[in-house]
Backbone as a ProteinNet text record, in pm:
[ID]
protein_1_A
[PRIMARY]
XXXXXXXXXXXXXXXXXXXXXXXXXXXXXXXXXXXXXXXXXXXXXXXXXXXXXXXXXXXXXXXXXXXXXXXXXXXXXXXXXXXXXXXXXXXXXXXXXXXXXX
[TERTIARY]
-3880.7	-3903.6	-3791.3	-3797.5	-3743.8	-3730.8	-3653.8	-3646.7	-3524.2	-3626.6	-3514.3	-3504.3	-3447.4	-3351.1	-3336	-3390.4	-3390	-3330.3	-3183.1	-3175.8	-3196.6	-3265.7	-3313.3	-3203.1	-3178.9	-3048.6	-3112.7	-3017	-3052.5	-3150.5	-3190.5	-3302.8	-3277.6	-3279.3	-3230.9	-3354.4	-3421.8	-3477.9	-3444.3	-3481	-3489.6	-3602.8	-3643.4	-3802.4	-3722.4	-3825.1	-3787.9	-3911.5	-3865.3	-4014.8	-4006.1	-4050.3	-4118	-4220.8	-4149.7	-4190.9	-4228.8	-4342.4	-4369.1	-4433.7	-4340.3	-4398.4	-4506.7	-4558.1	-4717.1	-4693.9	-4542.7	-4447.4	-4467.9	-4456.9	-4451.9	-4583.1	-4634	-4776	-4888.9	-4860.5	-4942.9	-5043	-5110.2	-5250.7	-5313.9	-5218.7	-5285.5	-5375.1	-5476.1	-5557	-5509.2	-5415.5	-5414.8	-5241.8	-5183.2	-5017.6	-4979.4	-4917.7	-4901.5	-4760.3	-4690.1	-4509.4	-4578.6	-4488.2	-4492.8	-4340.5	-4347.1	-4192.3	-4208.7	-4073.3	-4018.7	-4080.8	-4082.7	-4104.4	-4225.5	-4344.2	-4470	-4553.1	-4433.7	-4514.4	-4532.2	-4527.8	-4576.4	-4739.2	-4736.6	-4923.9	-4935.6	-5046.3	-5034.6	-5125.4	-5173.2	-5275.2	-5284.5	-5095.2	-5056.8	-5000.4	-4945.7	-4894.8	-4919.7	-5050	-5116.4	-5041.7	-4958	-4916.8	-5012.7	-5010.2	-5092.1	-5025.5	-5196.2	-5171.4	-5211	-5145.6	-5095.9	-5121.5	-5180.3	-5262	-5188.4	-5064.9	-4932.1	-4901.5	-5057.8	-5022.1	-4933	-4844.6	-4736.8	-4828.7	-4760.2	-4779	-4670.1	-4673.4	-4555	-4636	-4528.7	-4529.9	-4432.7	-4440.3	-4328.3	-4296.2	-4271.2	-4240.5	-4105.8	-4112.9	-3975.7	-3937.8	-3763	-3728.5	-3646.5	-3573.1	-3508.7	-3397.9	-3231.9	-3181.9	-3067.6	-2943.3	-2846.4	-2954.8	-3040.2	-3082.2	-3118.6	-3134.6	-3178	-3337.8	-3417.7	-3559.8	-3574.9	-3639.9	-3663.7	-3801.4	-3849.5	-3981.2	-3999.7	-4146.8	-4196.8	-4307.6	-4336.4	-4459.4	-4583.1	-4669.2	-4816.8	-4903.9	-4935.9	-5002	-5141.8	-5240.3	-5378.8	-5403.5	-5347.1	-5319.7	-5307.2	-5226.6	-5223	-5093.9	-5014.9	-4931.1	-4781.8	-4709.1	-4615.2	-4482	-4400.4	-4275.4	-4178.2	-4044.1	-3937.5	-3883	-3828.9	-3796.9	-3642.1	-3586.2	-3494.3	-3394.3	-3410.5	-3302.3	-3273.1	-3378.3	-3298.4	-3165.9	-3124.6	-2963.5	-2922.7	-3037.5	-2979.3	-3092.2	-3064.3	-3204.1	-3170.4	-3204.6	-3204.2	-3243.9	-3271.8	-3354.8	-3449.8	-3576.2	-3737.2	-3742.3	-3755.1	-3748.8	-3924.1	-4027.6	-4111.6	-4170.3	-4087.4	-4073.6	-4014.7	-4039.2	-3918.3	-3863.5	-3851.2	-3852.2	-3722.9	-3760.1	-3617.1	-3685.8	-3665.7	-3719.1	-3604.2	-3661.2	-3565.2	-3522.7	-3434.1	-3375.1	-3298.4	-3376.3	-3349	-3215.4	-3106.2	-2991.4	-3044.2	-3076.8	-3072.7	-2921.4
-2496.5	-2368.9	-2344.5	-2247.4	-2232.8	-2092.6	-2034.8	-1899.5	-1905.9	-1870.9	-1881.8	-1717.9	-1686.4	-1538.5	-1563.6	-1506.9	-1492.9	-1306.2	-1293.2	-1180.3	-1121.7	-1011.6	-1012.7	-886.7	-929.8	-846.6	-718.3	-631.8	-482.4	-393.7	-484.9	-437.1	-437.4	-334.1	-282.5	-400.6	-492.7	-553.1	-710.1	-824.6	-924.5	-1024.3	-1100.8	-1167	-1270	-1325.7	-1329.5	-1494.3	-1610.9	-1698.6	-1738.2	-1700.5	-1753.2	-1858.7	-1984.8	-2123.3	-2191.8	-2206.1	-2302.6	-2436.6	-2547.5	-2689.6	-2730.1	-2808.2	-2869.7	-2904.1	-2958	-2999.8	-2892.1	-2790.9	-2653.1	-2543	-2503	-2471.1	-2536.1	-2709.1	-2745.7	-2707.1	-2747.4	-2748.2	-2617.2	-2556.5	-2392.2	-2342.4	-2307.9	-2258.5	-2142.6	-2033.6	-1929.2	-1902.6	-1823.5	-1805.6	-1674.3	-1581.6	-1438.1	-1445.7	-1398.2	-1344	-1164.8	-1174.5	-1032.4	-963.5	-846.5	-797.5	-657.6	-601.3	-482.5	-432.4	-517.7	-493.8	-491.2	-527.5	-463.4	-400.6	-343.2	-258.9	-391	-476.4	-561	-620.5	-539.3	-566.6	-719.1	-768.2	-931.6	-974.1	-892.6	-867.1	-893.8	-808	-745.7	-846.2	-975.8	-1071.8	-1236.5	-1238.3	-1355.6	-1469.4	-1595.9	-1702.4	-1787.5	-1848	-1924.6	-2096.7	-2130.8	-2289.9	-2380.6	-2511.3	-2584	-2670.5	-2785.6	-2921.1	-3001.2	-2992.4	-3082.3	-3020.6	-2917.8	-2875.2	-2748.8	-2720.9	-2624.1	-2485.4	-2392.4	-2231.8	-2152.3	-2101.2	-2022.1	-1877.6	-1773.7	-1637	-1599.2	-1496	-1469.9	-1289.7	-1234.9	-1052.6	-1034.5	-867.7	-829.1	-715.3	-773	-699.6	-598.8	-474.3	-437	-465.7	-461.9	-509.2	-440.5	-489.6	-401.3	-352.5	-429.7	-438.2	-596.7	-512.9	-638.2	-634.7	-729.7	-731.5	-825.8	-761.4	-832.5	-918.9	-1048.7	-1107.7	-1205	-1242.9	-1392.3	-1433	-1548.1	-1609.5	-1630	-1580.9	-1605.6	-1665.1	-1791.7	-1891.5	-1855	-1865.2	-1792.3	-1707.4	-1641.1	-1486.9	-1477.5	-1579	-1576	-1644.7	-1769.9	-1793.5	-1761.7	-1703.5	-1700.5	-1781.4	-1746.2	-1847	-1788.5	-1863.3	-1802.8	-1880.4	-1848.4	-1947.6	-1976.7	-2113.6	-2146.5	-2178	-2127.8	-2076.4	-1968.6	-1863.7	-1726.9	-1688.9	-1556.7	-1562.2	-1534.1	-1488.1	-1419.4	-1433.6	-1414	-1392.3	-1264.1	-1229.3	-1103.3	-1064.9	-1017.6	-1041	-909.2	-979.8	-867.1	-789.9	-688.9	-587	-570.8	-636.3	-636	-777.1	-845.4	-967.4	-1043.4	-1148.3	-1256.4	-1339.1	-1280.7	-1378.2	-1308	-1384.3	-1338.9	-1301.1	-1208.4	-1218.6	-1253.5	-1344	-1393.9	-1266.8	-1295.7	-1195.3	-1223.3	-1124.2	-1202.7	-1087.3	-1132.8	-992.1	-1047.1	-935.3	-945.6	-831.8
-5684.9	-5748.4	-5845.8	-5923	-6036.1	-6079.8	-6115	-6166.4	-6352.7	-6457.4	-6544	-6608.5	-6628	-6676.5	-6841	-6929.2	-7061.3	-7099.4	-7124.7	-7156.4	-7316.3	-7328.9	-7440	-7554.7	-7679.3	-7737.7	-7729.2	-7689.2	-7774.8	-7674.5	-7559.4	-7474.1	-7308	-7244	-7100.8	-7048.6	-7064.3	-6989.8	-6986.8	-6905.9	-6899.9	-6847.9	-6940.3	-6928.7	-6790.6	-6731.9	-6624.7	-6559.3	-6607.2	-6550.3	-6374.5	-6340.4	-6198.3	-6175.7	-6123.6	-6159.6	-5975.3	-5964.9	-5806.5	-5871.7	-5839.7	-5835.8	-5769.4	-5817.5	-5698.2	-5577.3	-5551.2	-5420	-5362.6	-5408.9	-5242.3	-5261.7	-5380.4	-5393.6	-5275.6	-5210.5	-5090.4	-5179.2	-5278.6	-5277	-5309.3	-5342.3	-5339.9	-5461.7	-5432.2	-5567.6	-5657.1	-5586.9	-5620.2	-5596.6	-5703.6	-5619.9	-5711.8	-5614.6	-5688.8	-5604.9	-5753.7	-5676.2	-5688.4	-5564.9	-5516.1	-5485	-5520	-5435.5	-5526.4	-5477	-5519.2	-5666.2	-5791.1	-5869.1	-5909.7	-5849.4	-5844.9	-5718.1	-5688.3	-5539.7	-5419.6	-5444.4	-5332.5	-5311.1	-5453.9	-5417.8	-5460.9	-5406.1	-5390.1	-5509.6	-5565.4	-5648.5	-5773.5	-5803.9	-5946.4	-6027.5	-5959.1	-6069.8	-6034.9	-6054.1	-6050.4	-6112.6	-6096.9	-6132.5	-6197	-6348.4	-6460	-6324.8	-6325.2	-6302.6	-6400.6	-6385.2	-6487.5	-6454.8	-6502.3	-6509.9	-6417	-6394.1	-6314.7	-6212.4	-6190.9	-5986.1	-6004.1	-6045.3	-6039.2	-6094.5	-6076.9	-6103	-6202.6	-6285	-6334.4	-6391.5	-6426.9	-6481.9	-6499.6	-6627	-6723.6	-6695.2	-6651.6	-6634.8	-6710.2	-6739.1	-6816.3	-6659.3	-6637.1	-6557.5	-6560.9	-6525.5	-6556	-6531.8	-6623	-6581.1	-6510.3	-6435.2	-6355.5	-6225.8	-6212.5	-6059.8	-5977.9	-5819.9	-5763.8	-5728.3	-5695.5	-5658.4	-5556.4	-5453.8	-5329.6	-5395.1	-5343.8	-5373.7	-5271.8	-5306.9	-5221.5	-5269.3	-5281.8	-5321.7	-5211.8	-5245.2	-5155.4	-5197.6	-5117.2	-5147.3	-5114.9	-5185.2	-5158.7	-5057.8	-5079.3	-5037.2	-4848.1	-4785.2	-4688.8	-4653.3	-4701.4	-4710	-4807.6	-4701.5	-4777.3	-4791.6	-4937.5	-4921.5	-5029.7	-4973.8	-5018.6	-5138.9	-5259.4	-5364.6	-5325.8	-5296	-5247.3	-5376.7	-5500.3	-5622.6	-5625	-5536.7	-5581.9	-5586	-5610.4	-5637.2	-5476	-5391.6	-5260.8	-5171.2	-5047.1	-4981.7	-4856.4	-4813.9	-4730.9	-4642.4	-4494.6	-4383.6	-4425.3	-4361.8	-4378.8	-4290.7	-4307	-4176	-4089.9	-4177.5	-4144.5	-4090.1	-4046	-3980.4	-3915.1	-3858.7	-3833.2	-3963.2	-4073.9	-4201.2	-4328.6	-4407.9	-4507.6	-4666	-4726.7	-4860.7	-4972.5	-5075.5	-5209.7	-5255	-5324.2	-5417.1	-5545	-5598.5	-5840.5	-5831.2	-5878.8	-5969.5	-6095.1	-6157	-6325	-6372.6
[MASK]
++++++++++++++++++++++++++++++++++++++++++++++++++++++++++++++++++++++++++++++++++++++++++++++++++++++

């Protein structure tokens, strides 16, 4: 997995790509990052797949914050991106959610 940070001049935001390889996608038809920054809904930021198996998506974040996230693999599996800057324990689980500082 992959996360790259593009800060943009002059602008309180930062574009932001969210990248899953075909290696940890397992086959998945479908992959939405989810977290803090879109409510959590699993819904709201559908990942573009790519001929070479992998998944990516591009969001503008704000910046001088942090965002909890996780990737859900057709809408039942989930997973943690092991580049994030941090990871954090889930209070709604036995599990840990990633975490972007922009």
């Amino acid at each position: 997995m992959s996360i790259k940070k593009q800060f943009i001049k002059n602008k309180s935001v930062c574009k932001v790509t969210f990248r899953v390889p075909k290696e940890v996608s397992s086959g998945a038809k479908a992959v939405n990052v989810v977290g803090e920054f879109n409510g959590w809904d699993m819904n709201a930021t559908p990942m573009k797949p790519h001929k070479n198996g992998s998944f990516s998506t591009t969001i503008n974040l704000d910046v001088n914050k942090k965002y909890q996230f996780r990737y859900v693999m057709d809408g039942v599996g989930w997973k943690n991106d092991l580049e994030a800057d941090n990871h954090i324990h889930c209070p709604y689980g036995n599990c840990e959610n990633s975490v972007i500082i922009i």
